[in-house]
C-alpha positions in Angstrom: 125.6 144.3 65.2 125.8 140.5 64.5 126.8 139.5 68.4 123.6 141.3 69.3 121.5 139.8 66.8 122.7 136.6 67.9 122.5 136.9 71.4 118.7 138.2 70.9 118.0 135.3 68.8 119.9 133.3 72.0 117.4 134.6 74.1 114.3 134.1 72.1 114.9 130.5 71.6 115.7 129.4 75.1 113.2 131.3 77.0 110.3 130.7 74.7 110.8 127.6 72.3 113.1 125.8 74.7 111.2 126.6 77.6 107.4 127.2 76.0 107.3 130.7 77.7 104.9 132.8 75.0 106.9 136.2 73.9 105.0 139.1 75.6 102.8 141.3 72.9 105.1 144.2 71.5 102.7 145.6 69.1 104.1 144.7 66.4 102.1 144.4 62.7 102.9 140.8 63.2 101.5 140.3 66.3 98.5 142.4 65.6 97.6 139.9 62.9 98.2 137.3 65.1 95.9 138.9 67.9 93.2 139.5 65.0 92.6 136.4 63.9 92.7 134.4 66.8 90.8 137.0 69.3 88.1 138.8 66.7 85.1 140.4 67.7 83.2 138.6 68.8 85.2 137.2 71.9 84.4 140.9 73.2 81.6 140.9 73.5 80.4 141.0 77.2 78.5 138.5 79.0 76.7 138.5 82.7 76.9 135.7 85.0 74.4 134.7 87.2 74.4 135.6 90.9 75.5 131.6 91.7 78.7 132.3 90.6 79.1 135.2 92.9 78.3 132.7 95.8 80.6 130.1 94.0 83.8 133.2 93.8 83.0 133.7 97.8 83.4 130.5 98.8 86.7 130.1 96.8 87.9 132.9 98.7 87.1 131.6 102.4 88.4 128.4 101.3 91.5 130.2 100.6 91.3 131.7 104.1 91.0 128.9 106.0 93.9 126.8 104.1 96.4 130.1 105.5 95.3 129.7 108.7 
């Protein structure tokens, strides 16, 4: 039961502390909190953008297109 401990804890610190790569949400209490207070309410609430961003989202797109080809 140790070894496996260990070699989780092994894990956990060189993929994310070692290499900065955020541990993916397991819904745990902990990260619930975490979620909570950082992302409340009010970042949910939706917004509408105006039409110029539409155009702006397009022209991303054929600029992509043309750097393939």
């Amino acid at each position: 039961m140790i070894d496996s401990i260990t070699k989780r804890l092994i894990g956990f610190w060189e993929e994310n502390v070692i290499k900065g790569i955020e541990p993916s949400i397991d819904g745990s209490d902990a990260t619930k909190k975490f979620l909570n207070a950082h992302y409340n309410e009010e970042g949910l609430n939706e917004i509408t953008l105006s039409n110029h961003f539409d155009e702006l989202i397009e022209s991303k797109k054929q600029l992509k297109e043309t750097e393939k080809s």
